[in-house]
C-alpha positions as CSV (number, residue, x, y, z in Angstrom):
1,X,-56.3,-20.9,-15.1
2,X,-52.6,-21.3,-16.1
3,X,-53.0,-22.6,-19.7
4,X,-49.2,-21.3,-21.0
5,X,-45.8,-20.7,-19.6
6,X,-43.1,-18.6,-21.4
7,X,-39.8,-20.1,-19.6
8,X,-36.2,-18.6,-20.4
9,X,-33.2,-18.3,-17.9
10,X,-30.0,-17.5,-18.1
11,X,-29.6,-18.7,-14.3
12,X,-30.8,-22.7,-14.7
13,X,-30.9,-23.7,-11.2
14,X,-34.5,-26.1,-10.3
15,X,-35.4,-25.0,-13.5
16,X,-36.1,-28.9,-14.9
17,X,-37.5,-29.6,-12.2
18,X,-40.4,-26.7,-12.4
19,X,-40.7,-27.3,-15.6
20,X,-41.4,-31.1,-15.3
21,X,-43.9,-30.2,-13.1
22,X,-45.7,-27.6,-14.6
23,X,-45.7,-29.9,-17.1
24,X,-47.2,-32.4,-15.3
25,X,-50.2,-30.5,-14.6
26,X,-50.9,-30.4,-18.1
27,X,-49.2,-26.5,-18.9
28,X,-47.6,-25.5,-22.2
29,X,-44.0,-24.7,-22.1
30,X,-42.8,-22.4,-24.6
31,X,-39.0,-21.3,-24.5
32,X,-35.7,-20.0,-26.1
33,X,-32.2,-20.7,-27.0
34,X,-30.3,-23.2,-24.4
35,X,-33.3,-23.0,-21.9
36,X,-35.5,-25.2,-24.9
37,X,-32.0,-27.2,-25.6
38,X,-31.4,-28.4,-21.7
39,X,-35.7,-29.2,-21.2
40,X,-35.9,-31.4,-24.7
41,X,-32.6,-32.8,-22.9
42,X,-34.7,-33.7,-19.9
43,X,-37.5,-34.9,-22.2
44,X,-39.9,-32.1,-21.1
45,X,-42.6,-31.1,-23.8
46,X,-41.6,-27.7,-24.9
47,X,-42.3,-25.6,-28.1
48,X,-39.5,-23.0,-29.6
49,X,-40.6,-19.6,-29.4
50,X,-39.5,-18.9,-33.1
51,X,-42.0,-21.5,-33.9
52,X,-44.7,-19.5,-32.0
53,X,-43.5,-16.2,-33.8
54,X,-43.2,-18.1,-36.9
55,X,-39.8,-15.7,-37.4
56,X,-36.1,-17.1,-36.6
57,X,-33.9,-15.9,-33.6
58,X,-31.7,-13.1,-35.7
59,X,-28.7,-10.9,-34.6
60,X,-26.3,-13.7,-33.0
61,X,-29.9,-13.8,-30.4
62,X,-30.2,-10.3,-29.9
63,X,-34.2,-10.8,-31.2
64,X,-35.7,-13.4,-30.3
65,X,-38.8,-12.9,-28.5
66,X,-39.3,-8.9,-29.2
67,X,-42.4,-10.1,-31.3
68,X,-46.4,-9.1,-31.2
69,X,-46.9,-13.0,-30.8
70,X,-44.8,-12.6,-27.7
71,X,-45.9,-9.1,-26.0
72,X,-49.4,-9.2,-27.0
73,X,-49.9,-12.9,-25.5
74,X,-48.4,-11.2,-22.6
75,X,-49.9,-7.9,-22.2
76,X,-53.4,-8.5,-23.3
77,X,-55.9,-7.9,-20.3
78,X,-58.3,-10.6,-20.3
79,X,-61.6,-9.2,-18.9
80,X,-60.8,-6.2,-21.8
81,X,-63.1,-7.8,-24.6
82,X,-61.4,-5.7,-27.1
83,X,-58.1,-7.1,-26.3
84,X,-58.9,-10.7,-26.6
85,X,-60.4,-9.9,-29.5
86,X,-57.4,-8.8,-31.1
87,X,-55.5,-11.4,-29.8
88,X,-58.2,-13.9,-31.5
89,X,-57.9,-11.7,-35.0
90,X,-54.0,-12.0,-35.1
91,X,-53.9,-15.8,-34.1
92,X,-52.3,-14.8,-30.8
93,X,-52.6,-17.4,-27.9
94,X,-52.7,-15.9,-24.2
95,X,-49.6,-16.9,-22.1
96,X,-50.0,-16.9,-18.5
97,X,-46.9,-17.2,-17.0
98,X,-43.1,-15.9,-17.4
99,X,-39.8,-17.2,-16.0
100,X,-37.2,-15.2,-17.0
101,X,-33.7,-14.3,-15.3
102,X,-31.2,-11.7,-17.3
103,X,-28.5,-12.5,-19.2
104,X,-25.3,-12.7,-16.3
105,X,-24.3,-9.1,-16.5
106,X,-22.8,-8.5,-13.3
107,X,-21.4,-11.9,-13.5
108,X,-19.5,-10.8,-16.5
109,X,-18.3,-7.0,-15.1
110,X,-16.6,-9.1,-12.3
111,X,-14.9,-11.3,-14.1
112,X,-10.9,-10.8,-14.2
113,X,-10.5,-10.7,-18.3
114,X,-13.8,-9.2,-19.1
115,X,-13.8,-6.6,-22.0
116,X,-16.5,-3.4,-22.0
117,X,-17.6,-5.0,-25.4
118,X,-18.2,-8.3,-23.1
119,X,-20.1,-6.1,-20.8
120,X,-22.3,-4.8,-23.5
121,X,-23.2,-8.1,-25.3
122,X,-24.4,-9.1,-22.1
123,X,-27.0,-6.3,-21.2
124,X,-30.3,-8.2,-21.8
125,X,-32.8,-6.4,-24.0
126,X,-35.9,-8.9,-24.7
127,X,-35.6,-10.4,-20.7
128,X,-36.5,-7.0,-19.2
129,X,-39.2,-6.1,-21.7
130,X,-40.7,-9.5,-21.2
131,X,-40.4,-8.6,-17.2
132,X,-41.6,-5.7,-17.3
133,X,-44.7,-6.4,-19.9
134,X,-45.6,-9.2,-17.3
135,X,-44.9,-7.4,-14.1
136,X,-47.6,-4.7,-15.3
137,X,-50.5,-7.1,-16.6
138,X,-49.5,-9.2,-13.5
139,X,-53.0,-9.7,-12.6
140,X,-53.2,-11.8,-15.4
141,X,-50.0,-13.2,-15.6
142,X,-47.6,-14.6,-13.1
143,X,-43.7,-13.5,-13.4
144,X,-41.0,-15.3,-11.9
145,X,-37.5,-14.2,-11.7
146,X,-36.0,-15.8,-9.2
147,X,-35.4,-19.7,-8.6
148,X,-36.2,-19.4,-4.9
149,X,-39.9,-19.1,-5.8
150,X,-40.2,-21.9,-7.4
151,X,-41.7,-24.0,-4.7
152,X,-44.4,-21.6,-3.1
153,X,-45.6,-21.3,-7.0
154,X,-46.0,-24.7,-7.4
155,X,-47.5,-25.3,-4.1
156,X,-50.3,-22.8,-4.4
157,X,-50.9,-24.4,-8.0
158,X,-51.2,-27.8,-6.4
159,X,-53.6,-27.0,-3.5
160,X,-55.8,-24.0,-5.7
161,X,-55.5,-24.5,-9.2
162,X,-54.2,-20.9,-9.5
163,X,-52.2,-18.1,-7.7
164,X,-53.4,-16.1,-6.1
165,X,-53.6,-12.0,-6.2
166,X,-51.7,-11.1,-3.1
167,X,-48.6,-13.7,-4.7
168,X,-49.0,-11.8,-8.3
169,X,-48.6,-8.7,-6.4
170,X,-45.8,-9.8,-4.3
171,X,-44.1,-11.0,-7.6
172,X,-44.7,-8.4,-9.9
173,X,-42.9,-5.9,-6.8
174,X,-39.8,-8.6,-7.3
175,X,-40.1,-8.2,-11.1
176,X,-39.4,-4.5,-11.2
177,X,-36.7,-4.7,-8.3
178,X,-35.0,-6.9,-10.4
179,X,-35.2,-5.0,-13.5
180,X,-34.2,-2.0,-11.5
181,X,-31.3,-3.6,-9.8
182,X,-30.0,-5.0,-13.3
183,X,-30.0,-1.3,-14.9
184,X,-28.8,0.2,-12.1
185,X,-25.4,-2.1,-12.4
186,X,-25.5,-1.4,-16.1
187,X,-25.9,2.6,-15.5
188,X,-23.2,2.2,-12.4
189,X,-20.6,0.0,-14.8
190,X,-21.2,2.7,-17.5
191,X,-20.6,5.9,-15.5
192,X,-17.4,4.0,-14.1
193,X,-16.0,4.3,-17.6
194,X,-16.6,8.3,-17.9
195,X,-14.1,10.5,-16.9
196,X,-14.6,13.7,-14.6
197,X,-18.5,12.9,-14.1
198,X,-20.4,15.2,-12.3
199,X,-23.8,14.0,-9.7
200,X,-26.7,14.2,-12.5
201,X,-30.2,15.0,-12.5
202,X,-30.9,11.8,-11.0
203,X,-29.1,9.6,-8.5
204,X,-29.5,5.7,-8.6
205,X,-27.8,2.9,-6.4
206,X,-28.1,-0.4,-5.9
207,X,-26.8,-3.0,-3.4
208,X,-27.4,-6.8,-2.8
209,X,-28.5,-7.9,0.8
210,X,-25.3,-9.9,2.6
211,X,-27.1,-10.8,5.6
212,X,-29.9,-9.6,8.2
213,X,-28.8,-8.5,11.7
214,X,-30.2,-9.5,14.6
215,X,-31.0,-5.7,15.2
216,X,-29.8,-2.5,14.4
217,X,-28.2,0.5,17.0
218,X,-30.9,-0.8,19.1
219,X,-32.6,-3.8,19.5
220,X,-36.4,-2.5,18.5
221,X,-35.1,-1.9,15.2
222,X,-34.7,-4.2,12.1
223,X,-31.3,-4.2,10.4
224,X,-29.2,-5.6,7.5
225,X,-26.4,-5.3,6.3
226,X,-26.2,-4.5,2.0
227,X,-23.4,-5.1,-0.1
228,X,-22.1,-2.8,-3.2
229,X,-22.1,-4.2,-6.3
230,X,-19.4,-3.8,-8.7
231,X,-15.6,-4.9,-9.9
232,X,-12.7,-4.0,-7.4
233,X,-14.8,-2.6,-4.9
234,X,-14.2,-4.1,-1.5
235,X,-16.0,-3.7,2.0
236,X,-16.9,-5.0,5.5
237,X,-18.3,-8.0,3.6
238,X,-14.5,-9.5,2.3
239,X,-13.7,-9.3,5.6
240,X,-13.2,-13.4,7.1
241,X,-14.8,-13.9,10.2
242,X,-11.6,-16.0,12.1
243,X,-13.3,-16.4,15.6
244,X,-16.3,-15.3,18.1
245,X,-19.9,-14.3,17.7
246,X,-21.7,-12.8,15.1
247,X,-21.4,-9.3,13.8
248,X,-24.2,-6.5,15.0
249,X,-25.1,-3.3,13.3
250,X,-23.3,-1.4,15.5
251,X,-19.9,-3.5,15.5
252,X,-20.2,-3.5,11.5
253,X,-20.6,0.4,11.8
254,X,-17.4,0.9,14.5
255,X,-15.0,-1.2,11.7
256,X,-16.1,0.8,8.9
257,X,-14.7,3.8,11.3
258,X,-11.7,2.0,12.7
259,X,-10.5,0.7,8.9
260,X,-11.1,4.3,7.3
261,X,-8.9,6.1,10.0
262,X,-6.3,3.2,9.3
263,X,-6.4,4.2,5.5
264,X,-4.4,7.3,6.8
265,X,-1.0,5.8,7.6
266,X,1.6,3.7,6.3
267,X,3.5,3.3,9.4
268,X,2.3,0.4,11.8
269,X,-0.7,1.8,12.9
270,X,-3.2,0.7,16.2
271,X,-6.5,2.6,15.8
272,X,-9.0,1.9,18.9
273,X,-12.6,3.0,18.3
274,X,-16.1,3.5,21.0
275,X,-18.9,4.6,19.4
276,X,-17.5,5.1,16.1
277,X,-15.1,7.5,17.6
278,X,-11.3,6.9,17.8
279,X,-10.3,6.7,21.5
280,X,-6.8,6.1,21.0
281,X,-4.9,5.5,18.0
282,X,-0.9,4.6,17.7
283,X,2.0,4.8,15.3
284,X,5.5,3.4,15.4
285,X,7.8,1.6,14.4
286,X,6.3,-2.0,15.3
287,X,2.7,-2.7,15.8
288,X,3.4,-4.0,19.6
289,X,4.2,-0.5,20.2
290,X,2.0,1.3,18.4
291,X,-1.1,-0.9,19.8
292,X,0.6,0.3,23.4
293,X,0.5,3.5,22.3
294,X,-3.4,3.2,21.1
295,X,-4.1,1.7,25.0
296,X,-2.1,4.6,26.5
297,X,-4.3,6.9,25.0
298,X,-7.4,6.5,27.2
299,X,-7.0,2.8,28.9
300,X,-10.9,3.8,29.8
301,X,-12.6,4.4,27.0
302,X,-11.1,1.3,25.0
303,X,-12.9,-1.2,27.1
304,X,-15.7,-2.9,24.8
305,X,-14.1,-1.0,22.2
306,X,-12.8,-2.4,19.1
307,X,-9.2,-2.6,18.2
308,X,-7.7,-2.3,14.4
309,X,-4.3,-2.7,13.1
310,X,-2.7,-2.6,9.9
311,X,0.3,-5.3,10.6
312,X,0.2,-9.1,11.4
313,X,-0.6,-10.1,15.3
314,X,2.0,-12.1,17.2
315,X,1.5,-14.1,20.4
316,X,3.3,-11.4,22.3
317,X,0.6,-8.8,21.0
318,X,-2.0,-11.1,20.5
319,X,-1.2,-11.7,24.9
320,X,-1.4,-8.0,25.3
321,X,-4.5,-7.6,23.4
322,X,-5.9,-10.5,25.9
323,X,-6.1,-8.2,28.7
324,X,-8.9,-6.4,28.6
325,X,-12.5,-6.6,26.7
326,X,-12.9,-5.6,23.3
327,X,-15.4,-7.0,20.7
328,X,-13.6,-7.1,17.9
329,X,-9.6,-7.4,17.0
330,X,-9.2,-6.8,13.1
331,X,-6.1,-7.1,11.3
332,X,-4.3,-8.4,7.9
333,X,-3.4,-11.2,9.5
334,X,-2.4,-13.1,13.0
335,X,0.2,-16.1,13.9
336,X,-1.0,-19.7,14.7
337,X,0.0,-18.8,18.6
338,X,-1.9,-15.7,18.3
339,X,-5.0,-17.1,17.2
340,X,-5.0,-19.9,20.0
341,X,-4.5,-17.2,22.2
342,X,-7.0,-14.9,21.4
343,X,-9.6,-17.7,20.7
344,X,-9.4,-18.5,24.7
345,X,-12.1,-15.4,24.7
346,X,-15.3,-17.2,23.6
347,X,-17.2,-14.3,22.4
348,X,-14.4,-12.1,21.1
349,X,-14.5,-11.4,17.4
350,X,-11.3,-12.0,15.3
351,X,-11.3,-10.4,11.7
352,X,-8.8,-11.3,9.0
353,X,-9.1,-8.6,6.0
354,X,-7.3,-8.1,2.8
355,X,-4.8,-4.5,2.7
356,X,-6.6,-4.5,-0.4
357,X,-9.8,-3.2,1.7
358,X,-7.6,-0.1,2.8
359,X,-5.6,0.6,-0.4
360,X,-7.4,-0.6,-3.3
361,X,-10.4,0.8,-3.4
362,X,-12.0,4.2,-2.4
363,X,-15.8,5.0,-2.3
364,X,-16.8,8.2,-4.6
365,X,-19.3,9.4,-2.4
366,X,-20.4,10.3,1.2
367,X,-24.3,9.4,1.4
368,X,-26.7,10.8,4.2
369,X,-30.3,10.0,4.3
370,X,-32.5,12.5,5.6
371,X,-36.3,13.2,5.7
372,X,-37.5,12.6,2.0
373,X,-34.2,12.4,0.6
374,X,-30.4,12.0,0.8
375,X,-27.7,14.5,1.3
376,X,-24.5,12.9,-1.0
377,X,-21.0,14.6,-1.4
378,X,-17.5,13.7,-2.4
379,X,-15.6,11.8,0.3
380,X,-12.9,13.4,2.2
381,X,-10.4,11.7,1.0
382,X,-8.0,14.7,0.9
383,X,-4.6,14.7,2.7
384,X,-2.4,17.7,3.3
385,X,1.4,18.1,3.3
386,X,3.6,20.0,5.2
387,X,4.2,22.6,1.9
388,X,0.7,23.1,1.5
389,X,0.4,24.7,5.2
390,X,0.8,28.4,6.4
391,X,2.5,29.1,9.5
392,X,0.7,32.1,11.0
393,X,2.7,32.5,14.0
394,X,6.3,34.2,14.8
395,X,7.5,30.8,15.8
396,X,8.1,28.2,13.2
397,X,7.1,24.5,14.9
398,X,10.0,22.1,15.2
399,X,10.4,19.2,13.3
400,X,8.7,16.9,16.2
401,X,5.8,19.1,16.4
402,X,5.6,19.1,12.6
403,X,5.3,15.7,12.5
404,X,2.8,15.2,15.2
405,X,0.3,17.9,14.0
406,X,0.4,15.8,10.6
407,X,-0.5,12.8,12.7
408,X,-3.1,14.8,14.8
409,X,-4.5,16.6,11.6
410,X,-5.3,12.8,10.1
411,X,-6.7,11.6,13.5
412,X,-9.4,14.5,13.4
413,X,-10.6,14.2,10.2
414,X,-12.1,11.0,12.0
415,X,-13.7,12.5,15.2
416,X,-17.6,13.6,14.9
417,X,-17.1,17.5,15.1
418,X,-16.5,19.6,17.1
419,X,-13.0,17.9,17.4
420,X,-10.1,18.2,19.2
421,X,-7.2,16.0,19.5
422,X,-4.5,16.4,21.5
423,X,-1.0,14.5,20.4
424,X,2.3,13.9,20.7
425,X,5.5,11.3,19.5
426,X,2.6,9.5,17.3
427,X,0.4,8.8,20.0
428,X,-3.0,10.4,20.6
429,X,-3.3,11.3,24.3
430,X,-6.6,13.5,24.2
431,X,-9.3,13.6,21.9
432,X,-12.9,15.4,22.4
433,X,-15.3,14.5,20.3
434,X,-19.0,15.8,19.3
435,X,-18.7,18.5,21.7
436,X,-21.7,21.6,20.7
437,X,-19.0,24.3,21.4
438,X,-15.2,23.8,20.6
439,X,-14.2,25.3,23.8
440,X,-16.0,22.1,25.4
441,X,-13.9,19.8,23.4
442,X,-10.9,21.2,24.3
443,X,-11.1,21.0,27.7
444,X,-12.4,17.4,27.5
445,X,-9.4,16.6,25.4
446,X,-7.1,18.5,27.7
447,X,-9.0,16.4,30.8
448,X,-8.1,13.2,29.2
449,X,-4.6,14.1,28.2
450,X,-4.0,15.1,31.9
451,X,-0.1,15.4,32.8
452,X,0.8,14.3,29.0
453,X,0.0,17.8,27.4
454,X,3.3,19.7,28.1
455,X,4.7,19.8,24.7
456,X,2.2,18.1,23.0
457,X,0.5,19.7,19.7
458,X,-3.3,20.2,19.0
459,X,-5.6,19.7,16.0
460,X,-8.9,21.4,15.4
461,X,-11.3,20.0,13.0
462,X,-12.7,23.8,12.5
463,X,-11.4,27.4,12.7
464,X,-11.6,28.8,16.6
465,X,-14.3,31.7,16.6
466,X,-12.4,32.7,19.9
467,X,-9.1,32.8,21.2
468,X,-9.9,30.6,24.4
469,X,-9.0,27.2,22.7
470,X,-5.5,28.8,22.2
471,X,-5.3,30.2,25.8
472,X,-6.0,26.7,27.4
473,X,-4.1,24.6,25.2
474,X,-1.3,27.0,26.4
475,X,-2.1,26.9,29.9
476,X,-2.0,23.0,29.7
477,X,1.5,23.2,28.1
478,X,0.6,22.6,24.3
479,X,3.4,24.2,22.5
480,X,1.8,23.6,18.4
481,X,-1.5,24.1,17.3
482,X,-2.8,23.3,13.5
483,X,-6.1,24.7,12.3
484,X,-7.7,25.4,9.5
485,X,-8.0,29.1,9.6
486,X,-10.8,31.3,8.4
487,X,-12.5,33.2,11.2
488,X,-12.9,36.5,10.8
489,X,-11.1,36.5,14.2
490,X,-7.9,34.7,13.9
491,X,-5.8,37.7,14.4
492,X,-7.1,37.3,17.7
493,X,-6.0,33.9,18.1
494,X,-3.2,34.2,16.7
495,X,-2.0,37.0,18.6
496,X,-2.9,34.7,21.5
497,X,-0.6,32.0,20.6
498,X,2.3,34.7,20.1
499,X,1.8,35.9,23.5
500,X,2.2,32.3,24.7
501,X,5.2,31.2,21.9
502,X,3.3,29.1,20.5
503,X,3.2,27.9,16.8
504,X,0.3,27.9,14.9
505,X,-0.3,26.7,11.1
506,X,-3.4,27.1,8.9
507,X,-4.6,24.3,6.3
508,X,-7.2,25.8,4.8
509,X,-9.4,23.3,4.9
510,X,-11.6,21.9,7.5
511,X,-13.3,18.5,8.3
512,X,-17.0,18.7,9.8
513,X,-17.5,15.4,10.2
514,X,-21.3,14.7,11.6
């Protein structure tokens, strides 16, 4: 029987309204602070909790309702005989029923002017005790922490008189997610502010559902789609929807690929992705050309693909763009005529993001999840320079073939390994991708670049165990090779691009990406 309610939010919304109606069926309301302020507003019987502890709110309402009156009225088992009768020796009533939402803390981390000491002040201490108390003893006592269950707990009290076990359950599982998403933002918010940590003992995250999917990489499996949490941190969820159907698990997955590859450059930049893969990607001086560019590179494998670009669209590109499928067109931003004329395709998906998704923010960590655990690592986020690399060769590149392994060596980073990717004047014209041997990717790089290859340069996301990568990209006309290095046979391919004049630099660094 639900004889008492504790109520006391920091989140407001329905909360008269419950109230009145608990109320109504003849429950005493106890509560705090400006929760008992805004129900005697609303002329809703309620008693102050610091009449029920018969001690005052203290610390600026720091303590409040971290009191034996409180907890014990809470946490008391009622079919425990001893229990009861303590609560009956220390003039402690029973209460039944807890709703309770946390001071706003990650309301007040994303704020523009917020101060760490406003962060601090607003990490709840007696809300997630009084949670958790009631979360654990929920078979005797219902907690409520969110608004949207309002309703189904006043319809089961209306038709049964009570609530039942299987709704306690269900409850007290929402109690501790709660309680565990709220420290895990304070935890994240606090590690933000040390320098040079290190992956600890333990590892928590936590993210806030944006939407459900229809389905996920296949259409027998559930899917959503999670947010971060967290101040300047942006993702596929800023991102405004301008045009076409909704998004899919796999299209949200293919832009996350298509905007980190974009990161890489400054220069208008086209980046065309399948599969999480880049099929083609362009730079140059103008993003018409550069998108041409992207096409050129495998006018195949781009249809049903999705297109991303780091300059505004035009109706002349915007036309281009028009004639063939893609799914998705993402960009910083597009012209009046441009969106009328992409919008002619029904189903086609126009994104508008913010340049602040590819520069202002960078995600620590890379996170796998495997059988009964996660793998997690640093993100690649390293770039290379032309004085950090070793020419191995007798021939120095030239300054074009310079410049087009740095462009290659960025595209690769992107390619599910074992990589190769053929390039030249900023323009990827081969790229084999998640090949088992590297010899295999080669070739179906080389295959794709077809007649483009003379004088073109090749990146490797991995040493060569063998000298055969450097014999066919010689054969095929490739005159600059950059690798990492590291096998105890390079002298072998090197000696292999002498023989053939070609020029070959080590980075020392590789990018398995799987």
């Amino acid at each position: 029987m639900l004889r008492r309610v504790l109520i006391s939010v920091s989140d407001k919304t329905g909360i008269v309204d419950f109230a009145k109606k608990l109320s109504e069926l003849g429950v005493e309301i106890i509560s705090t602070g400006g929760t008992y302020k805004m129900l005697c507003e609303n002329n809703i019987p309620v008693i102050k909790v610091s009449d029920v502890t018969k001690f005052p709110e203290i610390l600026n309402g720091r303590v409040k309702t971290l009191h034996p009156k409180i907890h014990g009225g809470i946490l008391a088992v009622r079919d425990n005989e001893e229990h009861m009768r303590e609560l009956r020796e220390h003039g402690i009533s029973p209460i039944d029923m807890v709703v309770i939402n946390l001071y706003p803390f990650k309301e007040t981390i994303l704020k523009d002017n917020a101060t760490f000491e406003d962060a601090i002040e607003n990490i709840d201490i007696g809300g997630p005790a009084m949670i958790r108390a009631s979360a654990k003893n929920f078979k005797d006592v219902v907690i409520v922490v969110d608004p949207k269950d309002y309703d189904m707990i006043l319809k089961e009290l209306t038709l049964n008189g009570e609530i039942s076990y299987e709704t306690r359950l269900f409850l007290s599982y929402k109690a501790f997610s709660h309680t565990a998403h709220y420290d895990t933002l304070i935890s994240s918010y606090l590690k933000s502010h040390i320098e040079n940590h290190e992956l600890g003992d333990t590892l928590t995250f936590t993210f806030e559902k944006v939407s459900d999917l229809r389905y996920g990489e296949n259409p027998h499996q559930k899917a959503a789609y999670y947010r971060e949490v967290g101040k300047n941190i942006y993702g596929i969820h800023d991102i405004e929807q301008l045009h076409g159907k909704e998004l899919s698990f796999n299209n949200i997955n293919d832009m996350n690929a298509a905007l980190e590859l974009l990161k890489e450059f400054d220069k208008p930049c086209a980046v065309a992705i399948k599969h999480a893969n880049p099929c083609g990607v362009g730079i140059a001086d103008d993003i018409y050309e550069a998108y041409k560019k992207a096409y050129d590179s495998d006018p195949v494998s781009i249809f049903g693909g999705i297109v991303a670009l780091n300059r505004k669209v035009d109706k002349d590109l915007a036309s281009l763009l028009n004639t063939i499928f893609l799914e998705i067109i993402i960009a910083p931003d597009f012209d009046d005529d441009a969106l009328e004329t992409l919008k002619t395709k029904k189903n086609l998906r126009i994104m508008r993001f913010n340049n602040e998704l590819l520069y202002g923010y960078n995600d620590n960590y890379d996170i796998k999840k495997v059988m009964g655990g996660l793998l997690v690592q640093d993100k690649d986020n390293i770039d290379l320079y032309k004085e950090m690399l070793r020419v191995v060769t007798h021939r120095e590149p030239t300054k074009e073939e310079w410049n087009d392994m740095l462009f290659a060596w960025k595209v690769v980073k992107h390619v599910k390994s074992n990589a190769i990717v053929i390039a030249k004047d900023g323009q990827t014209i081969g790229i084999g991708v998640g090949q088992v041997s590297r010899i295999d990717a080669c070739k179906i790089a080389i295959e794709k670049a077809g007649d483009k290859t003379k004088g073109a340069v090749l990146a490797s996301d991995a040493f060569f165990p063998f000298p055969d990568v450097v014999k066919s990209a010689a054969e095929a006309g490739i005159t600059a090779i950059i690798q990492p290095g590291g096998s105890v046979r390079d002298e072998e391919s090197v000696r292999e691009a002498d023989l053939n004049e070609l020029a070959m630099v080590f980075t020392g660094i590789r990018h398995f990406k799987h």
